[in-house]
TORDOBA-158873 format. One record per residue (C-alpha): residue number from 0; x, y, z. Coordinates in nm, 3 decimals, always signed. Each point is the difference from the previous one (the first is absolute). Example, Ala and Ser with C-alpha at 12.3 -4.5 7.8 and 13.67 -1.06 7.14 Angstrom:
TORDOBA-158873
+-----+---------+---------+---------+
! num !      xx !      yy !      zz !
+-----+---------+---------+---------+
!   0 !  +1.230 !  -0.450 !  +0.780 !
!   1 !  +0.137 !  +0.344 !  -0.066 !
+-----+---------+---------+---------+
This chain:
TORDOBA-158873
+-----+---------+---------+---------+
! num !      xx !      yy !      zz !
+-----+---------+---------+---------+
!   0 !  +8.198 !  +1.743 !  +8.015 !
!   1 !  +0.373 !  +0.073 !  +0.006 !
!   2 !  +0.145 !  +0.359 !  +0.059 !
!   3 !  +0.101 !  -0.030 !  -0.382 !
!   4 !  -0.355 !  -0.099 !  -0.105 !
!   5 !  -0.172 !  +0.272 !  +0.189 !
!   6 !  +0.302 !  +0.292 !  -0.133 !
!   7 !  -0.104 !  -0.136 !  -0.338 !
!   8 !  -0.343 !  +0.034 !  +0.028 !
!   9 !  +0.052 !  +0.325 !  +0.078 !
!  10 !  +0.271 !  +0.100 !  -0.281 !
!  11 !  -0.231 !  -0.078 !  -0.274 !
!  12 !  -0.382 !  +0.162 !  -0.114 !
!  13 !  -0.276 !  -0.258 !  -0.072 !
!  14 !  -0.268 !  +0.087 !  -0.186 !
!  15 !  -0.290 !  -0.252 !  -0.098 !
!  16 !  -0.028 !  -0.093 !  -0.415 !
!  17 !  -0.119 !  -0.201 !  -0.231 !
!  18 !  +0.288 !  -0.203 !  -0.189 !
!  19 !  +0.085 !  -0.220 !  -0.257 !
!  20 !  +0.158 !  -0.282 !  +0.165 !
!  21 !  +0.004 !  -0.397 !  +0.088 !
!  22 !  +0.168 !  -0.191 !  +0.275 !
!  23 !  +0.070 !  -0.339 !  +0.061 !
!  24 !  +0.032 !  -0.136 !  +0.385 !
!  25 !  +0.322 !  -0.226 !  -0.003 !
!  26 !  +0.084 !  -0.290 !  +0.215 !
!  27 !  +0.335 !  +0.023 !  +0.217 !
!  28 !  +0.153 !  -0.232 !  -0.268 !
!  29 !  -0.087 !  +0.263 !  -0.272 !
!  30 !  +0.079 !  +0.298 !  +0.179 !
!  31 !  +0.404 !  -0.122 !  -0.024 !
!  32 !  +0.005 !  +0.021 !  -0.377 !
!  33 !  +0.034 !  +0.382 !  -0.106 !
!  34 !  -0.179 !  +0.186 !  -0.215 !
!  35 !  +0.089 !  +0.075 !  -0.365 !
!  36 !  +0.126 !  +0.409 !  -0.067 !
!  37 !  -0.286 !  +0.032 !  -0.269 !
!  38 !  -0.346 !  -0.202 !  -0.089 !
!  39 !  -0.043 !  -0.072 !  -0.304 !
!  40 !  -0.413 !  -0.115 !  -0.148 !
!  41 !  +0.125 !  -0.367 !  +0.021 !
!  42 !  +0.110 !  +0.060 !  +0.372 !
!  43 !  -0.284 !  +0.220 !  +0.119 !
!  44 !  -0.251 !  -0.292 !  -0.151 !
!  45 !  +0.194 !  -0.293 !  +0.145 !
!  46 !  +0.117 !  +0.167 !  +0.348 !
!  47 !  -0.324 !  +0.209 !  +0.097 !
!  48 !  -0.263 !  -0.208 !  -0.179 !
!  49 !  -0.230 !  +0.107 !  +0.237 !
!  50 !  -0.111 !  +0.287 !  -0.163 !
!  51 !  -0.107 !  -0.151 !  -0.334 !
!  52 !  -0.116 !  -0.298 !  +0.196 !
!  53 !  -0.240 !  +0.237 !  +0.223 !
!  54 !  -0.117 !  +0.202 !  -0.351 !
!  55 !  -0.106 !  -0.334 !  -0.174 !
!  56 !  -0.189 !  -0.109 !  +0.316 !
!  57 !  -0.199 !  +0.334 !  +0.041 !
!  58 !  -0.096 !  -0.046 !  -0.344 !
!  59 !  -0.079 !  -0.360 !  -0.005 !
!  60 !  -0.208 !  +0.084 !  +0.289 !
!  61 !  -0.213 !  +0.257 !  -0.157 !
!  62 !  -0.040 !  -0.184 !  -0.343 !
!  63 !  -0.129 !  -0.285 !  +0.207 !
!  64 !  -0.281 !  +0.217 !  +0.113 !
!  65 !  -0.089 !  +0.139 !  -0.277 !
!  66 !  +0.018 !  -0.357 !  -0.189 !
!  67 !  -0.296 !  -0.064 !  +0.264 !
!  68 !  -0.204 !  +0.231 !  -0.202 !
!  69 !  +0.150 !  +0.052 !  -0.358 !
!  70 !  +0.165 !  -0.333 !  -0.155 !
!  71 !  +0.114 !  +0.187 !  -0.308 !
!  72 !  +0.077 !  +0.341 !  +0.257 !
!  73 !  +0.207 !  -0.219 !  +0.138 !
!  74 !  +0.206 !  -0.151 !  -0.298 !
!  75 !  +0.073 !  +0.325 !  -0.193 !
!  76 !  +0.187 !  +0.137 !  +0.375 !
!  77 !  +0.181 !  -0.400 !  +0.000 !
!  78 !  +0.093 !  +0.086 !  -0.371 !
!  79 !  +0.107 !  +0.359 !  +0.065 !
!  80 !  +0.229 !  -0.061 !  +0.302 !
!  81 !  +0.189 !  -0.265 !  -0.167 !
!  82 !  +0.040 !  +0.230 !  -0.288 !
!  83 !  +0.092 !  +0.279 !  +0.298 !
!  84 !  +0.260 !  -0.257 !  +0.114 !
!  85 !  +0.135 !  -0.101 !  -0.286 !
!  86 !  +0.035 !  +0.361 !  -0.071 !
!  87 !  +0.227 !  +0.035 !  +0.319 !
!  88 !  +0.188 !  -0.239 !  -0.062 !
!  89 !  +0.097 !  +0.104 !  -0.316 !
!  90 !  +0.063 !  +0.383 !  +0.090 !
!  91 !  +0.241 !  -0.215 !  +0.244 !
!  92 !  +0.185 !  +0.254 !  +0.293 !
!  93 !  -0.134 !  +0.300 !  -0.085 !
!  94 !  -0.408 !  -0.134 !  +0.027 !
!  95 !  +0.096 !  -0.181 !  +0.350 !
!  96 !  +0.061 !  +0.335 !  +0.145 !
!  97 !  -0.353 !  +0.064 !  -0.054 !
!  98 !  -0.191 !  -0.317 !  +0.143 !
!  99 !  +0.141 !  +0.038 !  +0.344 !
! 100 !  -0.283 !  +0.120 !  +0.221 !
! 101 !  -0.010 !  +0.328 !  +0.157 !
! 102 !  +0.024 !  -0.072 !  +0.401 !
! 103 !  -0.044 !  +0.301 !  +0.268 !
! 104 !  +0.270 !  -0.008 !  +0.242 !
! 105 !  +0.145 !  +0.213 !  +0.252 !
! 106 !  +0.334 !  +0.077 !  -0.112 !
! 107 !  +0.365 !  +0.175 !  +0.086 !
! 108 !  +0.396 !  -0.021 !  -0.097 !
! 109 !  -0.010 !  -0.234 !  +0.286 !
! 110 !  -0.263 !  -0.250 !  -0.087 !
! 111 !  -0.411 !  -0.049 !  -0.026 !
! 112 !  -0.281 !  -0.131 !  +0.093 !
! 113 !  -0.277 !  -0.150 !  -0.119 !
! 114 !  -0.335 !  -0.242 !  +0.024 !
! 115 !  +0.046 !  -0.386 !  -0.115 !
! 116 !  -0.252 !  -0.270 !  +0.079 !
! 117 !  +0.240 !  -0.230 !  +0.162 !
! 118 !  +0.184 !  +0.076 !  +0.283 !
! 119 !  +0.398 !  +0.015 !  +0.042 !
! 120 !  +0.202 !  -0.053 !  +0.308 !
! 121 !  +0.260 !  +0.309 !  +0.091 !
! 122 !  +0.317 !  -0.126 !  -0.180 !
! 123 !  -0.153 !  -0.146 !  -0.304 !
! 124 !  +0.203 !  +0.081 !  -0.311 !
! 125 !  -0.215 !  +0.187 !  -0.283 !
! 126 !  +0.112 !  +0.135 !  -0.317 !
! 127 !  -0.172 !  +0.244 !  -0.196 !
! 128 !  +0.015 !  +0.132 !  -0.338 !
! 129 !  -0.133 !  +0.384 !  -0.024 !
! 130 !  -0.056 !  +0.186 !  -0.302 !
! 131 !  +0.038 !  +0.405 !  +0.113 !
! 132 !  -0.019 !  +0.114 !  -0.344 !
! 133 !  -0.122 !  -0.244 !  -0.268 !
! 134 !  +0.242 !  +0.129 !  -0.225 !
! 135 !  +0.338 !  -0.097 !  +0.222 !
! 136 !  +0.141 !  -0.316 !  +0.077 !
! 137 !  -0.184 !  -0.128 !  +0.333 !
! 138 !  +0.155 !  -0.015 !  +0.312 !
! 139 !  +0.077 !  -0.373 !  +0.116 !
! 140 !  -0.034 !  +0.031 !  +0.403 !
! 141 !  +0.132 !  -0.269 !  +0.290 !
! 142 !  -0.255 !  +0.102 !  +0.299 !
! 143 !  -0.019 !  -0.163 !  +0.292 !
! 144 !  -0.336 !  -0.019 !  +0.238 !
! 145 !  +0.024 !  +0.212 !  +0.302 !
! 146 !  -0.352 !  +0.072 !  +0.131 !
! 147 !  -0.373 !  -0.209 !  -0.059 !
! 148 !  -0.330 !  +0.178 !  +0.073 !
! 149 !  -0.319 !  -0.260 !  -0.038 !
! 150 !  -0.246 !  +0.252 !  -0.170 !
! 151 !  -0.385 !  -0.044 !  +0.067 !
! 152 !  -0.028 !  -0.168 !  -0.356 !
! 153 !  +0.180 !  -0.284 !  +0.062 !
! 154 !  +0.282 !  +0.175 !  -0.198 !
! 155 !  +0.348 !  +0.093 !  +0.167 !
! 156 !  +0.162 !  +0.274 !  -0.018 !
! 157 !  +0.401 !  -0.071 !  -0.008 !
! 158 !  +0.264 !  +0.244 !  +0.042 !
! 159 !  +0.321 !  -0.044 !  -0.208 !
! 160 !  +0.355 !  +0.137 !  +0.045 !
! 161 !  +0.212 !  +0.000 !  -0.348 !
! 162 !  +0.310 !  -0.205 !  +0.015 !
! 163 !  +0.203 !  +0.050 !  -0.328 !
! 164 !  -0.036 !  +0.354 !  -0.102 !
! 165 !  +0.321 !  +0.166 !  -0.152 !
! 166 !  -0.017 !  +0.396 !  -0.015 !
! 167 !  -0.162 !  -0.010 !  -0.365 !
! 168 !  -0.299 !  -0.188 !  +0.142 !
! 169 !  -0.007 !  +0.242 !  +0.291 !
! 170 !  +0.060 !  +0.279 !  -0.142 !
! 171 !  -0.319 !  -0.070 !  -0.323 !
! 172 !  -0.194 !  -0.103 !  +0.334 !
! 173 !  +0.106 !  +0.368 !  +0.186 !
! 174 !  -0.106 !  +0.160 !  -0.355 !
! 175 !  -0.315 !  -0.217 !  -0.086 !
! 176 !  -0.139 !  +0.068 !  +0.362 !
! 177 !  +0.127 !  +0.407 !  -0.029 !
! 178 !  -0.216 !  +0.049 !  -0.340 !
! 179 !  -0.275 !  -0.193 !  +0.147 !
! 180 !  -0.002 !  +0.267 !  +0.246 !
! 181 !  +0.022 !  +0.295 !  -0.208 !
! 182 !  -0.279 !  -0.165 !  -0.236 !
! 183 !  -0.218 !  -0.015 !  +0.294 !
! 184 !  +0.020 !  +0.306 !  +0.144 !
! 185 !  +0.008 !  +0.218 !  -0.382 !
! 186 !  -0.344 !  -0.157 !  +0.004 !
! 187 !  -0.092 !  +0.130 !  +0.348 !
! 188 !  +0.112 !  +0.319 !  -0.073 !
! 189 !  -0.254 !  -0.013 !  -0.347 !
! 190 !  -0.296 !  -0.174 !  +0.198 !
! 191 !  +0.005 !  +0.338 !  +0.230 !
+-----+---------+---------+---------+
């Protein structure tokens, strides 16, 4: 790690969350093209598809189980996800906001980490869309890869610095991360 990288580290509290969020590991080709200022449903669903992708597998997987043992169990959940996604689709932006799964990460001003089944080489490009509060515009992040940790599962746990940030995306990461803390420790003080 640089002398930058390791002043950085040091310039910014991480704290470990649960957030909102999709990313989508780009080739070297796709990393040139920049990112749009704002994410619309249409781009969130096209860009990081990922996340409905993973959503519709998980539940494919467990209707397929239960089909093993309830035919008609199994129907009326076929019937009442496609009625759940045409319901999404119709809400349109506002209802995409809500599908995207809820990851834990490790995160700062500076950049995250978090677990992925594949692994990454340091350098990769990876973008990431993160809601902080459901009700604002998400942030649309340019990370690159700077660490890789094979975990005991056969996961990895990658280490991201953020590329793009302007001071508005800092600055709502500085806050999101300061009322974090002051949540958690208002319910320390309560728990004693």
């Amino acid at each position: 790690m640089t002398k930058e990288n390791n002043a950085q580290q040091r310039a910014y509290y991480r704290m470990d969350t649960m957030l909102p969020m999709s990313y989508r590991i780009l080739t070297s080709e796709e990393a040139r093209n920049p990112l749009p200022a704002t994410a619309d449903a249409l781009f969130i669903e096209q860009y990081f598809p990922s996340a409905l992708n993973e959503l519709d597998e998980r539940i494919e997987e467990a209707v397929n189980v239960i089909r093993e043992k309830s035919a008609i169990m199994a129907s009326a959940l076929d019937a009442l996800n496609e009625k759940l996604n045409f319901i999404v689709h119709g809400l349109g932006e506002h209802a995409v906001k809500h599908v995207l799964p809820t990851i834990p990460v490790n995160i700062s001003a500076g950049g995250l980490s978090l677990n992925l089944a594949q692994s990454v080489a340091p350098g990769t490009t990876i973008d990431f869309i993160i809601f902080l509060n459901i009700n604002n515009e998400p942030l649309l992040i340019r990370s690159q890869v700077v660490k890789v940790i094979p975990n005991p599962d056969a996961t990895f746990m990658v280490a991201v610095e953020f590329r793009n940030l302007n001071e508005e995306m800092r600055r709502q990461l500085v806050y999101f991360i300061q009322t974090k803390e002051l949540e958690m420790a208002r319910e320390k003080r309560s728990q004693q």
